[in-house]
Backbone bond lengths (Angstrom), bond angles and torsions (degrees), N, CA, C in turn:
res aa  C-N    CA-C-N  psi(-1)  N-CA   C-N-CA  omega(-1)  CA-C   N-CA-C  phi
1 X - - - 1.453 - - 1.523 109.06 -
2 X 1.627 109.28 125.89 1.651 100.94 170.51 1.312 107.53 -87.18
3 X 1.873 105.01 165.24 0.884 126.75 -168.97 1.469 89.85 -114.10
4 X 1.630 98.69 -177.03 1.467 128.48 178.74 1.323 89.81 -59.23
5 X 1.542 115.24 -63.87 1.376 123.75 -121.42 1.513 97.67 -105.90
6 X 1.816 117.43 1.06 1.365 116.67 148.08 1.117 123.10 -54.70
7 X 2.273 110.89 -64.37 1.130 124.61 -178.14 1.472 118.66 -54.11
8 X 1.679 118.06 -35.53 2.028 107.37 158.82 1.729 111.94 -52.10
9 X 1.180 108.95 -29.30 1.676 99.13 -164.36 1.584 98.96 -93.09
10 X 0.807 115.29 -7.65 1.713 110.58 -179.83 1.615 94.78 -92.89
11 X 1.375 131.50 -32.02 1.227 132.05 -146.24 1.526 91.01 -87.29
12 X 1.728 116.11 -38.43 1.104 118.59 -178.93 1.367 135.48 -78.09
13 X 1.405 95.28 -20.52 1.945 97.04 164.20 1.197 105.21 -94.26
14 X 1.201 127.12 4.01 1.315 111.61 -177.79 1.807 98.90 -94.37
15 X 1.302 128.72 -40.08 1.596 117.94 153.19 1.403 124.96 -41.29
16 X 1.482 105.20 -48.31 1.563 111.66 -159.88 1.761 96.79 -71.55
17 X 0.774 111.06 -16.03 2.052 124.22 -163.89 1.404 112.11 64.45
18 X 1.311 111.03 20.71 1.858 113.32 -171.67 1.578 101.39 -52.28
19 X 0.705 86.12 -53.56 2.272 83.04 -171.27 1.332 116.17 -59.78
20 X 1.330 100.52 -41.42 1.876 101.43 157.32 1.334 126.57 -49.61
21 X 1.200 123.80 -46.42 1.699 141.61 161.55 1.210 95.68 -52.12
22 X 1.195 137.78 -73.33 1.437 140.26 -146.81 1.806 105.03 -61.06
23 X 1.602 99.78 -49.44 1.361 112.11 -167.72 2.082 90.10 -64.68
24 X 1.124 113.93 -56.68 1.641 123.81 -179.04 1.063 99.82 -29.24
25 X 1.686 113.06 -74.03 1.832 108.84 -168.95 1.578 108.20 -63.49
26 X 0.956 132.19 -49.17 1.357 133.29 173.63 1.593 104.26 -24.21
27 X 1.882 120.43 -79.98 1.141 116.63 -170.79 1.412 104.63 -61.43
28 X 1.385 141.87 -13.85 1.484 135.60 168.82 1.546 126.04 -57.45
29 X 1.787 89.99 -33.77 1.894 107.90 -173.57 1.421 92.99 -85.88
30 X 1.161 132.16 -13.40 1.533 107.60 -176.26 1.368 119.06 -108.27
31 X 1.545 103.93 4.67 1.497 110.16 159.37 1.973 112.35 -70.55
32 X 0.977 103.02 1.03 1.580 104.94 -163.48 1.486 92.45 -141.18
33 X 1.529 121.31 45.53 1.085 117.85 177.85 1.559 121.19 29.60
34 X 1.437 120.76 82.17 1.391 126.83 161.76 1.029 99.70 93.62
35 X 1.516 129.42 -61.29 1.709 146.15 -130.33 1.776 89.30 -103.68
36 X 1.002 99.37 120.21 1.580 111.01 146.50 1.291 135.92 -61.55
37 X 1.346 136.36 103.36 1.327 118.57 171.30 1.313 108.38 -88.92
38 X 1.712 101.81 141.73 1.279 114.31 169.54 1.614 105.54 -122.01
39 X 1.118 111.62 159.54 1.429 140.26 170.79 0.960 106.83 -45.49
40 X 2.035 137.73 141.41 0.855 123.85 -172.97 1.528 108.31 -100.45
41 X 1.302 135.73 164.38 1.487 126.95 -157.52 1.737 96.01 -144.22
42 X 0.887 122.69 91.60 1.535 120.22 -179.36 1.803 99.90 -79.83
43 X 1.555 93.03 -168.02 1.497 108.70 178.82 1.494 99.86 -96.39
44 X 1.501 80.41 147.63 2.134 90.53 -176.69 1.893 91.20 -105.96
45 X 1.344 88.51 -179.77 1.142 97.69 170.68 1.904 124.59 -50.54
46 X 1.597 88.17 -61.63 1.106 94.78 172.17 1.221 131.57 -57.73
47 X 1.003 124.47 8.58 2.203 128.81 177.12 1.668 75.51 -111.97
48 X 1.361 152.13 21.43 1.428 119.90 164.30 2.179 87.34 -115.35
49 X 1.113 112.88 -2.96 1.790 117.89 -167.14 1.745 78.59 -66.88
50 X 1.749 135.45 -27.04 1.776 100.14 -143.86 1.839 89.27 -80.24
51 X 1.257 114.51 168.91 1.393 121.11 -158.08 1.552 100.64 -82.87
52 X 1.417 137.29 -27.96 1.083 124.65 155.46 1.766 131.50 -48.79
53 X 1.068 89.00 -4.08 1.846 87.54 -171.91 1.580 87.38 -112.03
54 X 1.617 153.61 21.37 0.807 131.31 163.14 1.754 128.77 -64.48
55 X 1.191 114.89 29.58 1.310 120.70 -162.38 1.692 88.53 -109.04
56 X 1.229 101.10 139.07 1.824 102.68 166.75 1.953 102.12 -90.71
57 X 1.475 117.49 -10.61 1.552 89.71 177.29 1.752 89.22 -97.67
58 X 0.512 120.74 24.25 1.788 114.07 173.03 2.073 94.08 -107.47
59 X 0.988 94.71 -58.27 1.941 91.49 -172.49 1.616 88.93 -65.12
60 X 1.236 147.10 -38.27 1.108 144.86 166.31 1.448 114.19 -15.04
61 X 1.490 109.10 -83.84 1.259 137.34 -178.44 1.591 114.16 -79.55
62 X 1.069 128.11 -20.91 1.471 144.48 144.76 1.878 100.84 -30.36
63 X 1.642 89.92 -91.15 1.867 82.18 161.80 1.356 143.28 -70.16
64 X 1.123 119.15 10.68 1.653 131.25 152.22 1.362 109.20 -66.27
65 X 1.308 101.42 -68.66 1.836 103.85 173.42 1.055 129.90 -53.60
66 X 1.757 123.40 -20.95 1.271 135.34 -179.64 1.437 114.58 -66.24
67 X 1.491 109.14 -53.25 1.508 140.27 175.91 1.861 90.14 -44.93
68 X 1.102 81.76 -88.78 1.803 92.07 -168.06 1.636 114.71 -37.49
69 X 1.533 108.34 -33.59 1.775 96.09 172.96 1.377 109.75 -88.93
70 X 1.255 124.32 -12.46 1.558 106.06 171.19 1.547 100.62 -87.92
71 X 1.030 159.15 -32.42 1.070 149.24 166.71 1.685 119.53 -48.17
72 X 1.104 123.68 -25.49 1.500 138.37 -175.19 1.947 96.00 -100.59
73 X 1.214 117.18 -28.70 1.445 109.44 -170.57 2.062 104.11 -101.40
74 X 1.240 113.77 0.07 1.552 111.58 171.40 1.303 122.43 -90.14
């Protein structure tokens, strides 16, 4: 039995186009068997500005680790 508060939630992805997206990435992930690839997104400058990262052996090793996970995620 539907409810009210189905027919709002159907009414609302059906504006928002969420299920369209959903269904989109879906047929996108299964070109790549299951797995989605996404874009890789390193650190910018600005994620080294917050005041805890003022250390050069922390941004050091910051980009050590950076290197090594984009290399494992291509």
């Amino acid at each position: 039995m539907k409810t009210e508060e189905d027919d709002e939630f159907e009414r609302i992805e059906m504006e928002s186009g969420w299920r369209k997206r959903q269904i989109e990435q879906s047929e996108l992930c299964s070109n790549y068997g299951g797995f989605c690839k996404k874009e890789w997104v390193g650190l910018t400058a600005e994620d080294m500005k917050d005041p805890r990262t003022h250390n050069f052996d922390f941004i050091h090793g910051a980009r050590w680790a950076e290197e090594i996970l984009k290399e494992r995620n291509t």
